[in-house]
C-alpha positions in Angstrom: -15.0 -10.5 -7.1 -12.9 -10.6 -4.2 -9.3 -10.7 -4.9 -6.7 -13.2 -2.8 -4.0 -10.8 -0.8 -0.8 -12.2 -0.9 0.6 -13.0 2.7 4.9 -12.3 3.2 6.9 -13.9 2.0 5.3 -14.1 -1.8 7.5 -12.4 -4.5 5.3 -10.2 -6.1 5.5 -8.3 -2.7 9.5 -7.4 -3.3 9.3 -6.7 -6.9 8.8 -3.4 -8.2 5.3 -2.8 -10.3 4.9 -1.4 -14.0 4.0 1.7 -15.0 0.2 1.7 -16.4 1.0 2.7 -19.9 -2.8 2.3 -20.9 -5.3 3.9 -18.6 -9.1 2.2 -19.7 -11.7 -0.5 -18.4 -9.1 -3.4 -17.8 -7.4 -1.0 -15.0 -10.6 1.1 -13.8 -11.9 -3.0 -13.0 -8.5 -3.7 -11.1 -9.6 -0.9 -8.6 -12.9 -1.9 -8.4 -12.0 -5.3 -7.6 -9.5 -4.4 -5.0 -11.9 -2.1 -3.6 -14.1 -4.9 -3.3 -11.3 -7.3 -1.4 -11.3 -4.9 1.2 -14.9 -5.1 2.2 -15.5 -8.6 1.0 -19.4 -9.3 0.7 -20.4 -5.6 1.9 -19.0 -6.2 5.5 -16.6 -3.5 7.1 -13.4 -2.7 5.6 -10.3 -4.2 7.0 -7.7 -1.8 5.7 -6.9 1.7 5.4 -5.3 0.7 2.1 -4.1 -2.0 -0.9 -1.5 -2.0 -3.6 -2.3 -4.0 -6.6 1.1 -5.9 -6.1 -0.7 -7.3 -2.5 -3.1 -9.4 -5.0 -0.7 -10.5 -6.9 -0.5 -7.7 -9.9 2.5 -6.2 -10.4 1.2 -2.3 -11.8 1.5 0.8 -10.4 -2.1 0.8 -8.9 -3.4 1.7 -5.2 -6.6 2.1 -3.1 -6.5 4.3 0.0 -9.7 5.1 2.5 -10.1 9.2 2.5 -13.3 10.8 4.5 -14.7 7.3 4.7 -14.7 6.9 1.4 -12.1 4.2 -1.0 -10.8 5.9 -3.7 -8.5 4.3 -6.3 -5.2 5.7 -7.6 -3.0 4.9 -11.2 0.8 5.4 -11.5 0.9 7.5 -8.0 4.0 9.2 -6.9 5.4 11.1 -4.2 6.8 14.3 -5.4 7.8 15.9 -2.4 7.6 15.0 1.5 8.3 16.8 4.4 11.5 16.3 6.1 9.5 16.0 9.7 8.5 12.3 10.8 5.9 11.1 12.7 5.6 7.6 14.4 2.5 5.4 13.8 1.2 2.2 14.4 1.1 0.4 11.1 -0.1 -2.8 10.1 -0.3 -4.1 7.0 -2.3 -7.2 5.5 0.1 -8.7 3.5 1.9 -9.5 7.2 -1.5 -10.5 9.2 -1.0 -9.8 12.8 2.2 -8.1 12.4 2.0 -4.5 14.2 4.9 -1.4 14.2 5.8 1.5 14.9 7.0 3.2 11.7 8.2 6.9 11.1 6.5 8.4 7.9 6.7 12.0 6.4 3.9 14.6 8.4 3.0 15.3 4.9 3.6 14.2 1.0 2.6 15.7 -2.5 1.3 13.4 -4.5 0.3 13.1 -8.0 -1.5 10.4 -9.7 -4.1 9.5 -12.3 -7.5 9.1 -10.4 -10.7 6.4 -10.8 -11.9 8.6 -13.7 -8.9 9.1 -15.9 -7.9 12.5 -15.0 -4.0 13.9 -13.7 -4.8 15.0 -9.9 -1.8 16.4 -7.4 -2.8 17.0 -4.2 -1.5 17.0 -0.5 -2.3 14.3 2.1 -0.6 15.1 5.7 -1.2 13.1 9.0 -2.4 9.6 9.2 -3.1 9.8 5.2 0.4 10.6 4.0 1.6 7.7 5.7 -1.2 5.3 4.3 -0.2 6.7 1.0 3.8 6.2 1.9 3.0 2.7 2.6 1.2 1.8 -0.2 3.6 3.3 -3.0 6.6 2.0 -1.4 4.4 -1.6 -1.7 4.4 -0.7 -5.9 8.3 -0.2 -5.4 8.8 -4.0 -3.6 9.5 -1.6 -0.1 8.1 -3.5 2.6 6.4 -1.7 5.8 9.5 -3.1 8.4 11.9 -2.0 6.0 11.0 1.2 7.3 12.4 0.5 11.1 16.1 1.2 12.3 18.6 -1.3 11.2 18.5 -3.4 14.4 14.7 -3.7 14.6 14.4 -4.2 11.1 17.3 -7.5 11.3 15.4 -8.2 14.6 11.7 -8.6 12.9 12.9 -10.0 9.9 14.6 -13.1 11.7 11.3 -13.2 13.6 9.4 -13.3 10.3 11.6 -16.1 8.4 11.5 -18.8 11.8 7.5 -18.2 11.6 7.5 -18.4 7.6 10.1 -21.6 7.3 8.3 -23.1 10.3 4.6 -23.5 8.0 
């Protein structure tokens, strides 16, 4: 079952998500599920990434696309990052359309509970550090253009309130 992704300017998108205290069934379905709403019916996948808060569930849950592959993630956190930025072209699907260039770490240490139950810690770097970035600041209501120097981020955020308080 597909899952609906919450479009800007829902709550659930600024609030910051629960811990999983209980890792079983009820959780290990949440990723399924959100693995499935980003290839709805077996087409391609449209993102590089989802946080459960973009479906409208406020835990500490992500899915992130590594070697081709989605693989989902419980109570993930950064535990170190490199003080060297990159820029990238981000998107994000919560904000459809909506397309910046964002500074993220070269590299983070991550650890997290993976799709089978067990406590992993590993390193993503490049284009993976920043998916990863994105989608844990997403489980701490940290949205993508929050990311962009002060005068961008006032800039986009006007943009985004006229287009949201015009529908």
């Amino acid at each position: 079952m597909s899952l609906e992704i919450k479009k800007y300017p829902d709550p659930v998108l600024r609030k910051k998500a629960e811990l999983i205290k209980q890792v079983g069934p009820a959780i290990f379905e949440l990723i399924r599920q959100m693995k499935e709403t980003l290839t709805p019916e077996g087409n391609e996948i449209r993102g590089v990434g989802l946080a459960a808060p973009q479906v409208g569930i406020s835990q500490r849950a992500i899915v992130v696309l590594i070697n081709k592959r989605l693989r989902g993630f419980i109570n993930p956190t950064i535990t170190r990052e490199s003080r060297e930025k990159v820029k990238k072209v981000e998107g994000c699907l919560s904000f459809p359309g909506l397309w910046l260039e964002i500074k993220r770490p070269k590299w983070v240490e991550i650890k997290a509970i993976d799709e089978e139950g067990r406590e992993i810690a590993f390193k993503a770097e490049g284009f993976p550090a920043g998916v990863f970035r994105h989608e844990i600041d997403h489980l701490n209501g940290v949205l993508f253009f929050e990311r962009l120097p002060l005068w961008q981020k006032l800039k986009i955020k006007r943009k985004l309130n006229s287009q949201y308080a015009a529908t």
